[in-house]
Each structure stands twice: as structure tokens, then as C-alpha cells.
DRENDO-1510 file (C-alpha; in Angstrom, 1 decimal, always signed):
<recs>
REC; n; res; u; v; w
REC; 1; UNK; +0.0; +0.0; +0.0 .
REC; 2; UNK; +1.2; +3.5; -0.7 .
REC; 3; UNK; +0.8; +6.5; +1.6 .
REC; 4; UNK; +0.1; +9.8; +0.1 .
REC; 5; UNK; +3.0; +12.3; +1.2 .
REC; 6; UNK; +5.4; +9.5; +0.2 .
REC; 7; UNK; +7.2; +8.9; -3.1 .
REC; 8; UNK; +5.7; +11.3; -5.4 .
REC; 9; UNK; +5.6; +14.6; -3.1 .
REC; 10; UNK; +9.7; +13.9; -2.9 .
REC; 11; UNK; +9.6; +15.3; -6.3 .
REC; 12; UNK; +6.9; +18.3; -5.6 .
REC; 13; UNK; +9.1; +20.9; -3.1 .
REC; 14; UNK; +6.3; +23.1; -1.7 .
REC; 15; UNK; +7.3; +26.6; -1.1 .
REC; 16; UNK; +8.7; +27.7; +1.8 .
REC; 17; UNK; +10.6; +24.5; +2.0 .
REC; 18; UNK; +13.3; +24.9; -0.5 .
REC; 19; UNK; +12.9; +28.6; -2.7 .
REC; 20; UNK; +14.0; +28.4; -6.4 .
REC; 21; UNK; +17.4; +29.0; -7.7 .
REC; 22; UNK; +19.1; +27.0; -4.6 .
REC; 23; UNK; +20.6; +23.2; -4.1 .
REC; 24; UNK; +17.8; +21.0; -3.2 .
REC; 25; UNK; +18.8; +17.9; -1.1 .
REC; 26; UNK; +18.5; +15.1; -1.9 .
REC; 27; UNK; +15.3; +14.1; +0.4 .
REC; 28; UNK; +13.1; +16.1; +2.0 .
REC; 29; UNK; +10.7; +15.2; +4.9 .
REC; 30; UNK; +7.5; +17.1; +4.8 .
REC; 31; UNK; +5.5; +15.2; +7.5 .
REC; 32; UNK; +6.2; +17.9; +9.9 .
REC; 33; UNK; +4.8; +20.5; +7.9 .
REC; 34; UNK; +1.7; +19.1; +6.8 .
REC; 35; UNK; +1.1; +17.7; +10.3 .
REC; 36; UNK; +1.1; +21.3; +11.0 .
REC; 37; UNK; -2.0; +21.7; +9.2 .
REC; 38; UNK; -3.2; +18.3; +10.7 .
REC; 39; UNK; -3.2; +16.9; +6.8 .
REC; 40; UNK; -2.0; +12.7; +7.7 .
REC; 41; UNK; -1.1; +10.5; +5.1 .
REC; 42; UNK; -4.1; +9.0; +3.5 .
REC; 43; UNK; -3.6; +5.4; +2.0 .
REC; 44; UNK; -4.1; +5.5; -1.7 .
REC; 45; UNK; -4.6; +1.1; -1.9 .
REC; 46; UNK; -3.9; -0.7; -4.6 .
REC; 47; UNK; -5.5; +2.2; -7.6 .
REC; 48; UNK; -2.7; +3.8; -9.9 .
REC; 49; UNK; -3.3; +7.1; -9.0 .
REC; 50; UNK; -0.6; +8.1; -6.9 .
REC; 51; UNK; -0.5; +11.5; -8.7 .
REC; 52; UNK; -3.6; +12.3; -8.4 .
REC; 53; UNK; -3.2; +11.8; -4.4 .
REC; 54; UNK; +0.0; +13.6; -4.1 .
REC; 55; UNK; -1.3; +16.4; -6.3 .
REC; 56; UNK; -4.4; +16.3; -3.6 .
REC; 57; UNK; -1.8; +16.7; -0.7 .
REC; 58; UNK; -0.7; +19.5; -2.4 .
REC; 59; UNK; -3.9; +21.3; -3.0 .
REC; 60; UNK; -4.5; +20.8; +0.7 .
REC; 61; UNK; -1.1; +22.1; +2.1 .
REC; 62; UNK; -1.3; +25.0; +0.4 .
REC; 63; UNK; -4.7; +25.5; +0.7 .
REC; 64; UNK; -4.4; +25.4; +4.6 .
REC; 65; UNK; -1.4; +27.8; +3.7 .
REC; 66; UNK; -3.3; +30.3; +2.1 .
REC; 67; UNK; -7.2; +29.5; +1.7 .
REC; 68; UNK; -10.1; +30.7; +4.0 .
REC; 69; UNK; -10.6; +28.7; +6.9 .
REC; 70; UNK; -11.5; +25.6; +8.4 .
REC; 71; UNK; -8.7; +23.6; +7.1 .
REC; 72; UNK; -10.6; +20.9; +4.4 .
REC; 73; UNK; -9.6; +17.4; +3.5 .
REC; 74; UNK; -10.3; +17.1; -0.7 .
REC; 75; UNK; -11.6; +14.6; -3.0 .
REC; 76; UNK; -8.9; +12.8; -4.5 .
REC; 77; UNK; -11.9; +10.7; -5.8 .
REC; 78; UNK; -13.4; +14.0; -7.1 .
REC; 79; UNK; -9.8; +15.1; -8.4 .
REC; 80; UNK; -9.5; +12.1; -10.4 .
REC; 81; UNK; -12.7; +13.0; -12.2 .
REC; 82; UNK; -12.2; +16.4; -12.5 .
REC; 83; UNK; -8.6; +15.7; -14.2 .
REC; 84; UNK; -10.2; +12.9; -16.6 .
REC; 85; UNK; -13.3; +14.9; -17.6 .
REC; 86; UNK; -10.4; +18.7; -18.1 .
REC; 87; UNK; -8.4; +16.5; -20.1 .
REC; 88; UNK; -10.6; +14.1; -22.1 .
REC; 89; UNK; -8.9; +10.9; -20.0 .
REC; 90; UNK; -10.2; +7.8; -18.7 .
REC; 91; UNK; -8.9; +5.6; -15.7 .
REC; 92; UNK; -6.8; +6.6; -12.6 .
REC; 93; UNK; -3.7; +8.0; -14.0 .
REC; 94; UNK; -3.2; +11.6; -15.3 .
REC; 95; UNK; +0.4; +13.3; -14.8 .
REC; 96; UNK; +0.4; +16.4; -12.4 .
REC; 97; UNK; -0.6; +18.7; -15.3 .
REC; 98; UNK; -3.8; +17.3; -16.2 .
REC; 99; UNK; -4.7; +17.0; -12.4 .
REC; 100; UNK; -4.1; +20.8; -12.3 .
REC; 101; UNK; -6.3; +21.2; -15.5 .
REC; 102; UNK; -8.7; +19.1; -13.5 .
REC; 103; UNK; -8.6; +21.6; -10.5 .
REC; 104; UNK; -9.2; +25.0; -12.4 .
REC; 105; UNK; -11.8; +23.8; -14.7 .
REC; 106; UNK; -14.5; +21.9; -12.2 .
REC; 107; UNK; -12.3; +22.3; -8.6 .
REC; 108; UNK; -12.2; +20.4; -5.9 .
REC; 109; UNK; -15.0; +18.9; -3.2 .
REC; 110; UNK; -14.6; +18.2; +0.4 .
REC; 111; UNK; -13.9; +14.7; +1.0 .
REC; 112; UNK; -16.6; +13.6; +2.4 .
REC; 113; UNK; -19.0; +14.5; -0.7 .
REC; 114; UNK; -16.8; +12.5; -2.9 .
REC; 115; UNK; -15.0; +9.2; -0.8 .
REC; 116; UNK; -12.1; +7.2; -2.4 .
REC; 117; UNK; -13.1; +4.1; -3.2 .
REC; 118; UNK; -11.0; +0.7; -3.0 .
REC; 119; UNK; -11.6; +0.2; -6.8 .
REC; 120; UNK; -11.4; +2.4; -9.8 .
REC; 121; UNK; -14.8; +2.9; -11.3 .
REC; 122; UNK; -14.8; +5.0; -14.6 .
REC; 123; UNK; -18.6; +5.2; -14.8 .
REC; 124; UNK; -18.6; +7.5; -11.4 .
REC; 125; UNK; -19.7; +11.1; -11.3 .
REC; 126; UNK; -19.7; +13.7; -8.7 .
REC; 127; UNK; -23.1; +14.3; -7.5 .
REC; 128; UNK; -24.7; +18.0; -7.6 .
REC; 129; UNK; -23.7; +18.8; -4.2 .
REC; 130; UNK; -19.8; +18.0; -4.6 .
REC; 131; UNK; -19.7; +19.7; -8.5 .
REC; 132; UNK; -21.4; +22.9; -6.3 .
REC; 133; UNK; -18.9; +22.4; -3.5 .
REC; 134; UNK; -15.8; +22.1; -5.6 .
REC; 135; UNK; -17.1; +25.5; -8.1 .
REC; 136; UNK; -15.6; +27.4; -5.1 .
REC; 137; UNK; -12.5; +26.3; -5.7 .
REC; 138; UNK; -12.3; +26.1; -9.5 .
REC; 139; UNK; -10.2; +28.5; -11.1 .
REC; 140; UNK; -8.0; +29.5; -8.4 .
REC; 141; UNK; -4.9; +27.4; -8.5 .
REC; 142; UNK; -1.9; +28.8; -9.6 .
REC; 143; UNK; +1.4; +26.6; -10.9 .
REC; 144; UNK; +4.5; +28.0; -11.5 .
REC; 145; UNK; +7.5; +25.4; -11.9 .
REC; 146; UNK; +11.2; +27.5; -11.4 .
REC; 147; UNK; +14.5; +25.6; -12.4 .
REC; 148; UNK; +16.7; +24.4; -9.6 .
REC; 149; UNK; +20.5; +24.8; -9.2 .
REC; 150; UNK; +21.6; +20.6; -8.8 .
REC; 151; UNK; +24.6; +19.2; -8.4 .
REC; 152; UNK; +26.6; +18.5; -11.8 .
REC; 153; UNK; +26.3; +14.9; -11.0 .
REC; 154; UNK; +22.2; +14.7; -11.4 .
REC; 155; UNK; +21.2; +12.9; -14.1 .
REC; 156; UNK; +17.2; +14.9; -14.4 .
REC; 157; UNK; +16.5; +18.7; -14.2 .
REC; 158; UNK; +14.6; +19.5; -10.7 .
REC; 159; UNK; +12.0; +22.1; -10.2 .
REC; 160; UNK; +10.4; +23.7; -7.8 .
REC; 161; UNK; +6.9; +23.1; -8.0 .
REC; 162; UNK; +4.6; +25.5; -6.4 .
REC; 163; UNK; +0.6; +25.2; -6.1 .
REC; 164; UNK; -1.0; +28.1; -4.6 .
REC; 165; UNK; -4.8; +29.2; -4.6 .
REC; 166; UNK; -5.5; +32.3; -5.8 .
</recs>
């Protein structure tokens, strides 16, 4: 089983954590951080959408960062729609792009309008209450992805990736 927070948000450095144009390390830890917020990893199961869940952490973190309050838990359920329906898709994978695609054309719900299931199910929709949750928080996310100095030694390019709302 994967945990969201693991594996794919090594690659995503939220701001604050490591600013653009400087050496990133080799591993960051950002339990602490997000604990902050009281965001915990969720366990994503057996689906291959880890992506999709990390791009959710993201759009939490940040949201609890710079959004209205309470602190929400999304949809990554919805978010997998919503990236598949922006980007013409089908199934549980979509690279960080069309999940962002996803989030500024239909949003985001709370969690608990949309629940992750155990197994994929392409026939799903959102029902009218999370598609009018999740308008709220269409539109809003900004990505900007700045070149990082790396050691001559690195065999990819590293970014910083930074989500915010707007």
C-alpha cells in the first residue's frame, strides 16, 4: 500500500521548503509540515493514482497555507474526475498537469461529498452537491514550476513546484 506524502511529493518541493534557484537535497521530509495543518497520510490502496493523491496533498497544504478557513480534506476521488473529464482521459492515472487542469476547470470537493473508493470505477460522477462544492475552488490554483541549481552529478533537471490558490 502507498501513503500519500510518500514517493511522489519527494519530487513536488512546496514553497517555503526549498525557494528556487538553490541546491535542493536530496530528500526532503515534509510530515512535519503538513502535520502542522493536521493533513495525515491517507492510504491510496492498490489504484494507480498516486499522482492524483499527491497532487491532492498539495492542494491541501497550500490550501491550509493560504485559503479561507477551516482547514478541508479534498476529494482525491473527485480530483481524479475532474482531471479525466479537463483533459478528455479515462482511468486513474493523469500526470500532475492534467490533475491541475482538472482543479481549475471543475475544482475540488470536500472529501466527504466524494469518498475514495477501494476500486477504480470510470462510470462514477460527482453528485450535484460536490460539482457545487468544488465550483468554489475552480479556477483558483496557480502553478509555477522554477528551475533548480543541482549538483553537476544529477542525471534529471529539478523544479520547484509551487501550487497556490488564488
Amino acid at each position: 500500500m502507498v501513503q500519500r506524502m510518500t514517493g511522489l511529493l519527494a519530487f513536488f518541493v512546496l514553497p517555503g521548503i526549498a525557494p528556487a534557484q538553490t541546491h535542493l537535497p536530496p530528500r526532503v521530509d515534509l510530515a512535519p509540515q503538513f502535520q502542522t495543518f493536521g493533513l495525515t497520510p491517507d492510504v491510496q490502496g492498490a489504484r494507480a493514482d498516486c499522482t492524483l493523491f499527491a497532487t491532492t496533498a498539495l492542494a491541501e497544504f497550500e490550501w491550509a497555507k493560504h485559503g479561507p478557513r477551516p482547514q478541508l480534506r479534498f476529494s482525491e476521488e473527485f480530483l481524479i474526475w475532474a482531471a479525466d473529464e479537463a483533459s478528455g482521459s479515462t482511468g486513474d492515472q493523469a500526470m500532475f498537469f492534467k490533475a491541475v487542469h482538472g482543479l481549475n476547470a471543475h475544482g475540488i470537493c470536500k472529501r466527504e461529498l466524494m469518498p475514495y473508493e477501494k476500486r477504480s470505477n470510470p462510470r462514477r460522477k460527482p453528485s450535484t452537491a460536490a460539482l457545487d462544492d468544488a465550483k468554489g475552488r475552480s479556477g483558483r490554483w496557480k502553478v509555477t514550476l522554477e528551475p533548480a541549481i543541482m549538483a553537476p552529478s544529477e542525471p534529471m533537471p529539478r523544479y520547484v513546484l509551487k501550487l497556490r490558490p488564488l
